[in-house]
C-alpha positions in Angstrom: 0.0 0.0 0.0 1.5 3.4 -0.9 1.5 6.2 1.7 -0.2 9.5 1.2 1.0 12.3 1.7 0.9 14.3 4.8 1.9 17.8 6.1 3.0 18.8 9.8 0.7 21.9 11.6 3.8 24.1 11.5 4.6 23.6 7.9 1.0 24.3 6.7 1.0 27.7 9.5 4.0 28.8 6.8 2.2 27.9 3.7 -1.2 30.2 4.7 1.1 33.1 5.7 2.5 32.9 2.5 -0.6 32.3 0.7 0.6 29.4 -1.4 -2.3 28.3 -3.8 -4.2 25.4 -2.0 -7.7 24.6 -0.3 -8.0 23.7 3.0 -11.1 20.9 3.4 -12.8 20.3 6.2 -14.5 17.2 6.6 -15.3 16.5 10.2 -19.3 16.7 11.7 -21.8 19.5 11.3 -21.3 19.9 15.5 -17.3 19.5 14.5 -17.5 22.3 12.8 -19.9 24.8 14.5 -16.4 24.7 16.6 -14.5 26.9 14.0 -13.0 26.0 10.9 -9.1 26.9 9.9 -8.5 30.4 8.2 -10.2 30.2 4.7 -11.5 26.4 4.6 -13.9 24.8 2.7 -16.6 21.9 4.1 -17.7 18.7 2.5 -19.1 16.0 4.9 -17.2 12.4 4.6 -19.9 11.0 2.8 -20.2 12.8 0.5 -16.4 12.3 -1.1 -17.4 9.4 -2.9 -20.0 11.2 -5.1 -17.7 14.6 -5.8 -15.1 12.9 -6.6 -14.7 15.8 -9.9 -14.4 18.3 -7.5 -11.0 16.4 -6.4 -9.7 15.7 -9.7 -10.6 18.8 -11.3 -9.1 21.1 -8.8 -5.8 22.4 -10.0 -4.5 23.5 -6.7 -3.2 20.7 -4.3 -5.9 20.3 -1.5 -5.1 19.7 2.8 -7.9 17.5 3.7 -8.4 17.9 7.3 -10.4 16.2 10.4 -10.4 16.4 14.3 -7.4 14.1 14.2 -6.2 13.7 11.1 -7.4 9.7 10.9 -10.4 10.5 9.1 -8.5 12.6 6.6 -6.0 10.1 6.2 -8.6 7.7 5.1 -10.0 9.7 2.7 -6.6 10.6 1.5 -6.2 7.1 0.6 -9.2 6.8 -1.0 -8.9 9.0 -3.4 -5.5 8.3 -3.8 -6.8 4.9 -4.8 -9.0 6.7 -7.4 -6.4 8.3 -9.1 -6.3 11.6 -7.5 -3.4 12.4 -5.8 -3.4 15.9 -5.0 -4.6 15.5 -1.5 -3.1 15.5 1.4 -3.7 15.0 5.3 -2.9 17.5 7.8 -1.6 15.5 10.4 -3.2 15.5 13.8 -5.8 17.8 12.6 -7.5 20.8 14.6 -6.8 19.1 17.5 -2.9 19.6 16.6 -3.6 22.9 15.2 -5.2 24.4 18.5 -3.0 23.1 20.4 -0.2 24.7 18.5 -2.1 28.1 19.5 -3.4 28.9 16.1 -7.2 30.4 15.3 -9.6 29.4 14.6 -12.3 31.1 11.8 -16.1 30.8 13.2 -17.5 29.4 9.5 -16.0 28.4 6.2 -15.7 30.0 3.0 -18.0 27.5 1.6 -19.7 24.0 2.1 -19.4 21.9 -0.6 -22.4 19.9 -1.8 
């Protein structure tokens, strides 16, 4: 099995201050996410992957799937790796990493896909 890729909290901190071009994708649990949301993200519940998988493959920005832990992400990171698409990645240990690295929070995404 081939490993997906993954990025660290810190190293995705640096890319949003310098505004590299990638979506951040949330897909944790409606009551997840009425928690905040990191700075500019997107939403698409888990279940819904499987039937947008165009959005994926037609994106032409690499995309930082993200969860409450980073398990879920990884998961779906795999699956779509296993599709064929494999500009995802996994932000690893999710908000939970994130907060407690001190960083914000946004109280809603951009957008919820679907």
């Amino acid at each position: 099995m081939s490993r997906i890729k993954e990025i660290s909290v810190s190293d995705l901190h640096r890319m949003l201050r310098k505004e590299d071009h990638f979506e951040l994708l949330d897909i944790r649990t409606p009551a997840e996410i009425e928690r905040g949301v990191l700075p500019n993200a997107r939403t698409l519940a888990m279940h819904l992957i499987p039937l947008k998988l165009n959005y994926f493959s037609e994106s032409p920005r690499q995309i930082v799937i993200y969860c409450r832990t980073g398990s879920r992400s990884a998961q779906v990171c795999r699956f779509l790796n296993q599709q064929g698409i494999n500009n995802v990645i996994s932000l690893r240990g999710g908000v939970v990493k994130w907060a407690a690295g001190g960083h914000a929070l946004q109280p809603e995404p951009v957008e919820v896909i679907g």
